[in-house]
C-alpha positions as CSV (number, residue, x, y, z in Angstrom):
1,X,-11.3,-25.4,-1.9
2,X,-14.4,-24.1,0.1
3,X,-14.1,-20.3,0.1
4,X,-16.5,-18.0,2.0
5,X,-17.0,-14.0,2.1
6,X,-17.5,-12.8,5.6
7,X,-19.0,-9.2,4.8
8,X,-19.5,-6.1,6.9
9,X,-19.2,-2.6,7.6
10,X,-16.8,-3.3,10.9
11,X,-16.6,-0.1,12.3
12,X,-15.2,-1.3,14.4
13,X,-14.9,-4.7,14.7
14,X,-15.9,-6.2,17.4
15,X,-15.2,-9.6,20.2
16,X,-18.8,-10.4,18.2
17,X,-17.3,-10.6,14.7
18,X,-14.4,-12.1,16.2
19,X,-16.5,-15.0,17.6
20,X,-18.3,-15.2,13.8
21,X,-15.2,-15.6,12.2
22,X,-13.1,-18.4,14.9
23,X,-15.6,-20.5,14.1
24,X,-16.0,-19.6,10.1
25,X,-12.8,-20.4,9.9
26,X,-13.2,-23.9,11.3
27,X,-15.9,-24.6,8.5
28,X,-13.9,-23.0,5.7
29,X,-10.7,-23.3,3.6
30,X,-10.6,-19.7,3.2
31,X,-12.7,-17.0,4.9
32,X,-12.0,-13.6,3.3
33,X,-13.4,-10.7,5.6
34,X,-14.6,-8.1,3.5
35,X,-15.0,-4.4,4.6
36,X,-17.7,-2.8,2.7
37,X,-19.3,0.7,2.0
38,X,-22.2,1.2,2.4
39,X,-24.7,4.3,1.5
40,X,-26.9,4.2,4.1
41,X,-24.1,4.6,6.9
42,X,-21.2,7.0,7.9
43,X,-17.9,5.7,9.3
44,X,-15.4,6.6,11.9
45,X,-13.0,4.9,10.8
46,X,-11.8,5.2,6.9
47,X,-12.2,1.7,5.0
48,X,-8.0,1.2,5.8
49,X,-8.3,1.6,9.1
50,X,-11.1,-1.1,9.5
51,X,-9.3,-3.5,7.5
52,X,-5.6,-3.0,9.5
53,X,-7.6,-3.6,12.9
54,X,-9.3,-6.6,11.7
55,X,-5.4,-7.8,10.8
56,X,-4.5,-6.9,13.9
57,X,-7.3,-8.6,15.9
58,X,-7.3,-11.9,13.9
59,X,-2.9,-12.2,14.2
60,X,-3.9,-11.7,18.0
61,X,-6.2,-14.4,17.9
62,X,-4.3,-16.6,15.8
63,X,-6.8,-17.1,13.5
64,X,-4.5,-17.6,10.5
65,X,-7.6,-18.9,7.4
66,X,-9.0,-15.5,6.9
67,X,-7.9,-12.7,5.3
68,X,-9.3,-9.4,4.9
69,X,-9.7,-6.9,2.1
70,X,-11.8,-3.7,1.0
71,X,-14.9,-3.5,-1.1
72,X,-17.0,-1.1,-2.8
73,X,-19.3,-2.9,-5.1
74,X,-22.0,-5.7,-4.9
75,X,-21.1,-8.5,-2.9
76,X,-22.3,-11.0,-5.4
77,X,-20.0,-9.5,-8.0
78,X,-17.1,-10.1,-5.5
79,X,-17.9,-13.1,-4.9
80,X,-18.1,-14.3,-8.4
81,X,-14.7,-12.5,-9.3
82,X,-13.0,-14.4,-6.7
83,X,-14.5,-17.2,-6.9
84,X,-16.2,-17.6,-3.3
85,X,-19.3,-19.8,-3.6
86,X,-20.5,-19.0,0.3
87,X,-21.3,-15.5,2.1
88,X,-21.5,-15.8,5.7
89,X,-23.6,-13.7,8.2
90,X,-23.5,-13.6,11.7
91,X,-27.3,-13.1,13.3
92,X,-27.4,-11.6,17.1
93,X,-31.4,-11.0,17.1
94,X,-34.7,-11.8,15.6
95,X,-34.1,-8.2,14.0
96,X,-30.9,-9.6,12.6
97,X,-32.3,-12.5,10.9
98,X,-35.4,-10.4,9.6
99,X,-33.1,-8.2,7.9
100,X,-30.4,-11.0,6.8
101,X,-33.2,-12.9,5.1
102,X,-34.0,-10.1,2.8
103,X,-30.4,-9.3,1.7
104,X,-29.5,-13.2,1.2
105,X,-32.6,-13.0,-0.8
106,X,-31.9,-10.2,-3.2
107,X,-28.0,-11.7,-3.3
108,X,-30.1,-15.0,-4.5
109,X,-31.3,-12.5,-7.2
110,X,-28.4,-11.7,-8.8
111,X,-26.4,-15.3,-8.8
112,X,-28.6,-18.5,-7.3
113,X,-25.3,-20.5,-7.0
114,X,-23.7,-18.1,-4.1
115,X,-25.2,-19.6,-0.8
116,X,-25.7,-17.6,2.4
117,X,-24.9,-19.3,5.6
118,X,-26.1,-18.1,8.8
119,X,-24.2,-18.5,12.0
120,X,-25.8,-17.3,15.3
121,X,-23.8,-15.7,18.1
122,X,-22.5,-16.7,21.2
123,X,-25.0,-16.1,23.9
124,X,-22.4,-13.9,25.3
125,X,-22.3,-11.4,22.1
126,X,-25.3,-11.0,21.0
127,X,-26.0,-7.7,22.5
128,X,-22.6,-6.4,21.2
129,X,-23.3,-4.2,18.0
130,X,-20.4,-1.8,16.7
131,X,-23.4,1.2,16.6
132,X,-24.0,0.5,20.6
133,X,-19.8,0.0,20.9
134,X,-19.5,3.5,19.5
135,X,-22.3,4.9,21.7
136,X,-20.4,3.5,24.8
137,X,-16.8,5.0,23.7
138,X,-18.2,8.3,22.9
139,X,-19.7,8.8,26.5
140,X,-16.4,6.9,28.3
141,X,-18.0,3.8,29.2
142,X,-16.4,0.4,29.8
143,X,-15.5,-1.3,26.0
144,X,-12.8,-3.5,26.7
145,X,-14.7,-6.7,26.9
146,X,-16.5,-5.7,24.2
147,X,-13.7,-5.5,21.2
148,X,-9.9,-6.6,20.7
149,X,-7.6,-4.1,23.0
150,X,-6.0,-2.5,19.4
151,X,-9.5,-0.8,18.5
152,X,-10.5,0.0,22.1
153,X,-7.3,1.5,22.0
154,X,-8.4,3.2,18.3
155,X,-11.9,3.9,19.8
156,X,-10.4,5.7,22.9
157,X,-8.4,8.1,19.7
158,X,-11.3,8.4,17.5
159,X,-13.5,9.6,20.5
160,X,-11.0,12.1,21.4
161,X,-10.9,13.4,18.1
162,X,-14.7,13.6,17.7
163,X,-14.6,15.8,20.7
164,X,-12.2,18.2,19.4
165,X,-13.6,19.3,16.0
């Protein structure tokens, strides 16, 4: 059974990551979307919240191979404790693949037998990032052809919370 971790902050998750994982899980047995903390970044949405509007997106796509948990650890170690032999990344840009590279090369570091495979976005994605998504719900721009209608919907609620405090 060919396993593979789709990894990724997702907040939010986005028509972009939706693309990544339709055809992920065309290549896989099992894609397992993993929603990860990171140091380096603060979220507005809390790691339960990601993960229910990936569930919601993927039953409203009908994309029935991938599941989608929490993680706050290595990847690597994740990967080896369940048994995934395959992380996949989605690239947008040149930037994207510039800083893939490095992190598929420091995974390579601490287990050679996980492989990263790369998948590049649909032409009509690539400029979608959840950072710019965010940008564009704070100021009440247009970002329902950018993400599933359940986090534009979530968007719409986080932005009018942001406003209040």
């Amino acid at each position: 059974m060919r396993k593979a971790l789709y990894v990724g902050s997702y907040d939010p998750v986005t028509k972009g990551h939706l693309n990544i994982l339709q055809r992920a899980s065309r290549l896989f047995d099992e894609v397992i979307v993993v929603v990860s903390a990171s140091t380096a970044k603060s979220y507005w949405f809390s790691a339960d919240k990601r993960v229910d509007m990936i569930e919601e997106a993927l039953k409203s796509e009908g994309i029935s191979n991938v599941s989608v948990m929490a993680h706050d650890g290595l990847t690597v170690s994740l990967a080896e404790s369940i048994k995934a032999t395959v992380l996949i990344r989605g690239i947008r840009t040149i930037k994207d693949m510039e800083y893939e590279v490095d992190i598929a090369t420091l995974n390579k570091t601490q287990n050679s037998s996980i492989e990263t495979i790369f998948l590049i976005s649909d032409e009509s994605y690539r400029s979608i990032s959840s950072t710019m998504v965010k940008e564009i719900a704070f100021y009440n721009g247009k970002i329902e052809k950018l993400v599933p209608e359940n986090v534009s919907i979530a968007l719409k609620e986080a932005v009018k919370k942001r406003r209040s405090e």
